[in-house]
C-alpha positions as CSV (number, residue, x, y, z in Angstrom):
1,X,0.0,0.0,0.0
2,X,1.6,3.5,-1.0
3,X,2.2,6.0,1.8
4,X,0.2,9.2,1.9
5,X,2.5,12.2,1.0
6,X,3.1,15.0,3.6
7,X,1.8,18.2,2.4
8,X,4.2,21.5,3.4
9,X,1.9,24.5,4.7
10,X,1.4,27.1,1.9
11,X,3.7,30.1,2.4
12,X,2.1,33.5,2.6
13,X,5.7,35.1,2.8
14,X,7.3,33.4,-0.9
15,X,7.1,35.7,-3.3
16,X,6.1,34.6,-7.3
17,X,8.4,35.4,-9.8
18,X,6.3,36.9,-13.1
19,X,9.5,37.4,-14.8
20,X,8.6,36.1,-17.8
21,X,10.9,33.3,-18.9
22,X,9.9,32.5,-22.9
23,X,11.7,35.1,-25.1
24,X,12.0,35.2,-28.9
25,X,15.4,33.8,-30.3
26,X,16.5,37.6,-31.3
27,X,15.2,39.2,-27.8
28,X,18.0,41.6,-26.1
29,X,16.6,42.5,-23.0
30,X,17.8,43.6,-19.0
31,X,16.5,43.7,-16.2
32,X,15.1,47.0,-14.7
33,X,13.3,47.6,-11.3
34,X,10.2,49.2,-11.8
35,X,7.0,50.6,-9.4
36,X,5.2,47.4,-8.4
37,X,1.5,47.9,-10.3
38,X,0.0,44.9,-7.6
39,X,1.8,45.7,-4.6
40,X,0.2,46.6,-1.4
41,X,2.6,49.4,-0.1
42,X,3.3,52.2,-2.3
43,X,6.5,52.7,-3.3
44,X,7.0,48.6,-3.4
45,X,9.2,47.5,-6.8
46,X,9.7,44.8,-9.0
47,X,12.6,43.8,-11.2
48,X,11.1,43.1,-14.7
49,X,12.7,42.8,-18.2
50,X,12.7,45.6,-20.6
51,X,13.6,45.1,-24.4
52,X,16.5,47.3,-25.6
53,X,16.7,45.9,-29.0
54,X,15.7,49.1,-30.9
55,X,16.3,51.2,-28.2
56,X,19.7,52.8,-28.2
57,X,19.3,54.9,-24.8
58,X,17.9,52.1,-23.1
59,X,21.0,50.3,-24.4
60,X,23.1,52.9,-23.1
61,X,21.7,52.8,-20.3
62,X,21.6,49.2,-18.9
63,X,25.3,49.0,-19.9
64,X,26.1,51.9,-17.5
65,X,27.3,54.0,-20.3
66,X,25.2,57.1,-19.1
67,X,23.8,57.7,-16.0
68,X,20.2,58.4,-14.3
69,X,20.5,61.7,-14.8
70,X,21.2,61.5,-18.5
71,X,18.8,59.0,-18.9
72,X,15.9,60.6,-17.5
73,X,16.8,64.1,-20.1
74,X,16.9,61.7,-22.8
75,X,13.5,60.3,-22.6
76,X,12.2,63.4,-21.0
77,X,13.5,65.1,-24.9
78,X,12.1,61.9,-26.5
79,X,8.2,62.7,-24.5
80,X,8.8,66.4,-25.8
81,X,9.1,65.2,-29.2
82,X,6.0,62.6,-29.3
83,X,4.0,65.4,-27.9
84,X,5.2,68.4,-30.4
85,X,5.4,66.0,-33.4
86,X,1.8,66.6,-35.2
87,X,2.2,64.3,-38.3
88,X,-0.2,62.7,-40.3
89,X,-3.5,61.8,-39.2
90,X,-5.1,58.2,-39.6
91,X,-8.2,58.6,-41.5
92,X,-11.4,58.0,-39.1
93,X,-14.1,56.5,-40.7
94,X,-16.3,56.9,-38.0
95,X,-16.3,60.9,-38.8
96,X,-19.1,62.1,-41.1
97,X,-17.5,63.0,-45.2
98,X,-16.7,66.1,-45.7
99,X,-16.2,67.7,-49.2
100,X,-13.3,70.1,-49.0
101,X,-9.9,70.2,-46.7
102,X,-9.8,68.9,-43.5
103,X,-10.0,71.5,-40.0
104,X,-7.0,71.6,-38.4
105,X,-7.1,70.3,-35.0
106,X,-5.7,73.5,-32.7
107,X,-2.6,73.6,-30.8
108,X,-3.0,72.5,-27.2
109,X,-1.3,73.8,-24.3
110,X,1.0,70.7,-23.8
111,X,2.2,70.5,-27.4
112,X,3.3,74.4,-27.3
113,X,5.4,74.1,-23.7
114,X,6.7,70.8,-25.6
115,X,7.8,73.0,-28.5
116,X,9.4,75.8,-26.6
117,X,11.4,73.0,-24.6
118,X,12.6,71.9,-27.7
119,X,13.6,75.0,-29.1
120,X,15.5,76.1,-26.3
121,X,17.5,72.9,-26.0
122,X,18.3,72.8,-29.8
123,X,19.4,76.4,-29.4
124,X,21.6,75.1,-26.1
125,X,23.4,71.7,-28.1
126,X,23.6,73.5,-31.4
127,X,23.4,72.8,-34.9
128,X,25.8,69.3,-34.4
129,X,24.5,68.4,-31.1
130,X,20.8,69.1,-32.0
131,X,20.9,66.7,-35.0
132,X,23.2,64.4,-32.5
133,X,20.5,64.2,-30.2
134,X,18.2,63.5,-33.1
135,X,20.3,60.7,-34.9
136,X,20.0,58.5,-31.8
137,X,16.7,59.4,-29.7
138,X,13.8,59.9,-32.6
139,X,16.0,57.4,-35.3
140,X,16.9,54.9,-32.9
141,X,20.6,55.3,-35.1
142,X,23.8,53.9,-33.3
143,X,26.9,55.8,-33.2
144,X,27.8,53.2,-36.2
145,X,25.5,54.3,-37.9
146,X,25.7,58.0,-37.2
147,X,29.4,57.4,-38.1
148,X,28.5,55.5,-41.6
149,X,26.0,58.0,-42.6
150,X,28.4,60.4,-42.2
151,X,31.6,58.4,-44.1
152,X,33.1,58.5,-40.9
153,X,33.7,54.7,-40.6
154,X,36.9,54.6,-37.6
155,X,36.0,53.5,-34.3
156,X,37.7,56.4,-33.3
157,X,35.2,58.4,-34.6
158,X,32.5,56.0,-33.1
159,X,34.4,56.9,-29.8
160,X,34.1,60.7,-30.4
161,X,30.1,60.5,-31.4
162,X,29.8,58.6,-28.1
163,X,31.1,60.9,-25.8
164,X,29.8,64.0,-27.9
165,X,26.2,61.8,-27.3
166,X,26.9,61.8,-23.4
167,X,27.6,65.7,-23.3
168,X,24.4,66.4,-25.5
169,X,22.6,64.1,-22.6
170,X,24.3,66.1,-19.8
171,X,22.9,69.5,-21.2
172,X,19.8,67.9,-21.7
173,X,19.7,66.8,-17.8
174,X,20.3,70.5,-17.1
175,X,17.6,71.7,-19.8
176,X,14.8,69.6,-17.9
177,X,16.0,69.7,-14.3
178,X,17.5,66.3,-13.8
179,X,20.9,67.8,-12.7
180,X,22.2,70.9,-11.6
181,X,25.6,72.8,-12.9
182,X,28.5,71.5,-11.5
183,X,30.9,74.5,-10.1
C-alpha cells in the first residue's frame, strides 16, 4: 500500500516570480526595477525585463554607459518630441464625409510648452548636437550608424560620437531639471 505524502503548509511570505521566462530567439533585454502595479505598499518595486533591441538609450543605459540623470533628459527630450510632433493623421471613418480640406485640430497647451522646450535645447546643443541628439533618440541610429552615414567609418570616430552623445545628454539633464551645474 503506497504511503500518503506529507503536504508542506502554503507560504504567505514566498514571493512569485512573473518574470517572464519565454523570449524570442533575437530578444536583447535587461533587467530594470520598476514601481510594483499589484503591490500593497506604495513605493514597493519589482525587477522586470525591458527590451532594448531598438532602443539605443535604453542600451546605453543598462550597460552603464550614461547615468540616471542623463537617462531621464533623454527620454524626457524623447516625450517632448511625441507630444510636439503633429504628423499625419489616420483617416477616421467613423467621422461624417466632408467635401473640401480637413479642420486643423488646434494647438493644445502641452504640445506648445513641448515646442518651446525643444527650441530652447536645440538652441543650447547646437546645430551638431541638435541633430546628435536627433540621430540617436527619434531614429533609434547607433553611433555606427551615425558614423556610416556620415563616411566617418573609424571607431575612433565612433568613440568621439559617443562621448559628444553623453555631453548632449548632460545639457539635456540640465535643460529639464535632472541635474544641476556643477561648479
Amino acid at each position: 500500500m503506497a504511503r500518503a505524502k506529507r503536504r508542506r503548509p502554503h507560504e504567505l511570505t514566498r514571493v512569485h516570480d512573473r518574470r517572464s521566462r519565454d523570449l524570442p530567439l533575437n530578444a536583447e533585454v535587461t533587467a530594470v526595477e520598476v514601481d510594483d502595479p499589484l503591490a500593497l505598499e506604495p513605493g514597493d518595486k519589482i525587477v522586470t525585463v525591458r527590451s532594448i533591441r531598438n532602443d539605443p538609450l535604453g542600451r546605453m543605459h543598462s550597460h552603464r554607459h550614461v547615468d540616471d540623470a542623463q537617462y531621464q533628459g533623454g527620454r524626457a527630450f524623447q516625450a517632448d518630441w511625441e507630444r510636439a510632433e503633429r504628423g499625419p493623421r489616420a483617416v477616421d471613418p467613423t467621422r461624417e464625409y466632408v467635401d473640401g480640406g480637413q479642420m486643423r485640430e488646434p494647438i493644445t497647451e502641452g504640445q506648445r510648452n513641448a515646442v518651446l522646450r525643444l527650441n530652447r535645447a536645440e538652441r543650447e546643443l547646437g546645430a551638431d548636437g541638435a541633430a546628435l541628439v536627433h540621430e540617436v533618440l527619434i531614429l533609434g541610429m547607433t553611433m555606427e550608424q551615425i558614423g556610416q552615414r556620415r563616411g566617418l567609418r573609424a571607431q575612433r570616430w565612433n568613440d568621439y560620437f559617443a562621448r559628444r552623445f553623453r555631453e548632449c545628454l548632460d545639457r539635456l539633464a540640465l535643460i529639464y531639471g535632472f541635474a544641476t551645474e556643477r561648479r
